[in-house]
N, C-alpha and C positions, 0 to 999 in steps of 0.2 A: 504494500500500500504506500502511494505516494505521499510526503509529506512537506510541509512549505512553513514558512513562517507568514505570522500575521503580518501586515505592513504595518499597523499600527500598535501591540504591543508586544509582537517578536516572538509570543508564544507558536511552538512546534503545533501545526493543527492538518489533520487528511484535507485532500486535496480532493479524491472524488465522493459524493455523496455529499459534500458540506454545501451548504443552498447559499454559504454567505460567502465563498470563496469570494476573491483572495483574505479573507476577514477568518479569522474563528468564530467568531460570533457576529449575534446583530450589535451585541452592545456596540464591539468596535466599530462595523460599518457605518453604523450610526454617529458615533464619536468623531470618526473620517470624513464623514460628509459636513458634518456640523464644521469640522476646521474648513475645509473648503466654501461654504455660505458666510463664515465670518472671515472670511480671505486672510483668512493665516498662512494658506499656500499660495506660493506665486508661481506662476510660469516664468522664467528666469529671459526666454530670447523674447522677446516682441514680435507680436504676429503681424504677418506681410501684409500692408496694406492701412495699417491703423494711423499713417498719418494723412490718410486721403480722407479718412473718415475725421478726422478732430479738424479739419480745416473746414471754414465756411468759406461760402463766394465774398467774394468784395464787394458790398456795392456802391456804384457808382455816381459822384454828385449829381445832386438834382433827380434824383428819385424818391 
């Protein structure tokens, strides 16, 4: 039987059968996701294209 660690408290947990993979539990999955909605994880590179999206048009006197 395959075994993996939680991503989030490291405990040794089976890999087929577990519904909460990569997680042992819900606790943690739950716990994971909750750092993730309180943006405790970042994504580290910047996604392609995010600064087309934070720029507005200019607009132009007299409009």
């Amino acid at each position: 039987m395959k075994k993996v660690k939680c991503p989030h408290c490291g405990q040794e947990t089976r890999w087929e059968g577990n519904p909460f993979r990569p997680f042992c539990s819900e606790r943690c999955k739950l716990l994971d996701l909750g750092h993730w909605l309180a943006e405790e994880y970042r994504i580290q590179v910047p996604a392609e294209g995010v600064e087309e999206i934070h720029e507005l048009p200019k607009e132009e006197e007299g409009e």
